[in-house]
N, C-alpha and C positions, 0 to 999 in steps of 0.2 A: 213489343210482343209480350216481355214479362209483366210487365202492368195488367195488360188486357187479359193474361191465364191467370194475375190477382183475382181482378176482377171474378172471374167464372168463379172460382173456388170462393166466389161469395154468396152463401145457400141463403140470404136475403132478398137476393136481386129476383125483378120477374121473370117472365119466360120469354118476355116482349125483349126485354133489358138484353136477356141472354144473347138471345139471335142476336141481337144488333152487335154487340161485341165476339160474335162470332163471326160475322159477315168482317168486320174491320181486322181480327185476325187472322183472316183468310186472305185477304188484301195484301198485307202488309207480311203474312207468310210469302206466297206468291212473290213480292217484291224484294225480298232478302232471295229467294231462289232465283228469281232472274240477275241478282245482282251477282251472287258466289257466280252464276256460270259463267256470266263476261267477263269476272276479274280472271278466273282460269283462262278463262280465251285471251282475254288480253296479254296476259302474263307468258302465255305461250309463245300470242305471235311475236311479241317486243324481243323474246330471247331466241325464237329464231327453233323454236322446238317444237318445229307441225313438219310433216311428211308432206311435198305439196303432190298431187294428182293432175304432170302440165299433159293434158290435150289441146286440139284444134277446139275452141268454144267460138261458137256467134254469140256475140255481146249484144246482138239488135234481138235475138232471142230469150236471153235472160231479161234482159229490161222488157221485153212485152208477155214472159213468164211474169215479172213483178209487176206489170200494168194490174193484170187480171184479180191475181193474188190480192189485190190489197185495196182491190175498185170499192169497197164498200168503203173503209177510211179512208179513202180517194175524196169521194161523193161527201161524207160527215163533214172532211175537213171544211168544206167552204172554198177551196181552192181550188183556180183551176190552173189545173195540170196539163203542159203544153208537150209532147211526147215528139223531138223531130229528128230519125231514124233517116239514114238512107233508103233506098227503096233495095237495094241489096243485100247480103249478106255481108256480115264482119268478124271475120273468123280471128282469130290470133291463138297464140299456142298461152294457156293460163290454166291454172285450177279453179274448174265452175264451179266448184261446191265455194269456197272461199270468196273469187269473184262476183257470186251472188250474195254472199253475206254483204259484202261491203256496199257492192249497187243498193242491197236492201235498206243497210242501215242508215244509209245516206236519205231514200227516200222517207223513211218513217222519221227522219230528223227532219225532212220538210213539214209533212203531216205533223208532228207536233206543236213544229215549234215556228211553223207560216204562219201571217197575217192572213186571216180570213176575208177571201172579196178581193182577193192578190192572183195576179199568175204565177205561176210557177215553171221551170224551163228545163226538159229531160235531155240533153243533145248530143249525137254524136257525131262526131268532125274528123272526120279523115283524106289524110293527105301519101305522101309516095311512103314513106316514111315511120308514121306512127297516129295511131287514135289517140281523140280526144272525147271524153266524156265528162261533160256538164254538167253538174246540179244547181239550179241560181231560183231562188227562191227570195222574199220580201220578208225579214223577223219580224213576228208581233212583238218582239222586245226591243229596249234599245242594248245593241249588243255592244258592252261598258268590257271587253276582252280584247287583249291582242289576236291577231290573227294566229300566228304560233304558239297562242297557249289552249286554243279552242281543241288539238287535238292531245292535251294531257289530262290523265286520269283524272276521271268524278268534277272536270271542268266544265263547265255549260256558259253559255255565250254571254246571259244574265245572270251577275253574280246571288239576285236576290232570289232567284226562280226557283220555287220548290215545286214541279210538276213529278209526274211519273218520270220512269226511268233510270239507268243507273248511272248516268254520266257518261257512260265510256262507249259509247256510241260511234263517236267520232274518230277515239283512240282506237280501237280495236277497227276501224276501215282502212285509215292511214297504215298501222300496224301490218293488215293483209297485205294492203298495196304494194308495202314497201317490199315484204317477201319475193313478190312477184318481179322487181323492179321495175315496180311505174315510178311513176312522181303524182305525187297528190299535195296537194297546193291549193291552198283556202286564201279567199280575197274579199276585204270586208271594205263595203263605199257604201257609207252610212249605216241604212238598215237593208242595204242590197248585200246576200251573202251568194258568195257564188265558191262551189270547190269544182276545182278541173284535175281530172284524173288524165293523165298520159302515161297511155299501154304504146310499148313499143314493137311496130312490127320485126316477124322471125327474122333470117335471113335464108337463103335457099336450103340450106343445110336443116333447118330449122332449130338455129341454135342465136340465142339474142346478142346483138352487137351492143358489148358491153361499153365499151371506146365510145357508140356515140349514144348512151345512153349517158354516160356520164360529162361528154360535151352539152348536153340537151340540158342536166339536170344545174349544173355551173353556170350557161350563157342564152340558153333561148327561152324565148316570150312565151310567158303563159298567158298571155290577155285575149281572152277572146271576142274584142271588139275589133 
């Protein structure tokens, strides 16, 4: 950005020149604002300093809220996007404002970062017990990361990848989830990426069974084959 305000303050350049480096530091303005506001989110949720807002949310409603939202870089991506919803409602007690950030970020990490002329797979799986929500998508990269570090800050899957974005994508969904206490769990076979989110349902009370949220998070399968 200081280079390119060089630049302008050079009364030799043309009008053509100008624009152009105008336009690039609009760009890259924009991408330093996107970038400060995730690391405050991020920074928040990691230390556990967000006020959460839990109501009864449908999860099959927020993900067909984000269908819609985002149908045009849906369509760009080249991907298709496989959406498989119960035919009912899935309510659980969570904060939607936050639960949708993550579904979201999770989705536009497909949209960036899928192999185009790929499926993609939205799903959610419910049992007596607790929801499971799917993101499994095909990387155009090959992703050269462990799986546990894919959700640390300004990490991206491909060490070489300079695209848009701020990196923390993935950190700041994890970060939400864990507020909530889900479990969010990334699984990498090959260039198959898949993360599974498990929300646990209330109990009558509507208070979460912590006991076996933490048997869940220590001993059972997150494979959803």
């Amino acid at each position: 950005i200081i280079t390119y305000i060089s630049l302008l303050e050079d009364a030799s350049i043309s009008e053509d020149e100008r624009k152009k480096h105008i336009a690039v530091l609009k760009r890259k303005s924009n991408r330093l604002k996107i970038l400060i506001e995730d690391l405050f989110e991020v920074s928040k949720a990691s230390t556990g300093d967000i006020t959460l807002d839990i109501k009864e949310v449908d999860i099959v409603s927020i993900l067909k809220e984000l269908r819609l939202e985002h149908e045009d870089r849906i369509k760009k991506s080249g991907i298709d996007f496989k959406w498989e919803f119960p035919e009912d409602r899935v309510v659980l007690k969570l904060d939607g404002q936050r639960t949708y950030r993550v579904f979201e970020n999770l989705i536009v990490n497909i949209i960036k970062y899928g192999m185009r002329k790929t499926r993609a797979y939205i799903e959610v799986i419910k049992d007596n017990k607790s929801v499971k929500v799917c993101f499994i998508n095909v990387s155009k990269q090959e992703l050269n990361q462990a799986a546990d570090m894919l959700t640390e800050r300004f990490v991206r899957g491909d060490i070489s990848r300079s695209t848009e974005g701020s990196g923390l994508g993935l950190s700041i969904a994890k970060s939400l989830a864990d507020l909530q206490k889900a479990v969010f769990n990334i699984q990498i076979d090959g260039d198959l990426f898949k993360i599974i989110i498990k929300l646990h349902k209330a109990d009558k009370e509507g208070k979460k069974d912590k006991e076996k949220a933490q048997n869940f998070e220590d001993n059972d399968d997150l494979s959803i084959t």
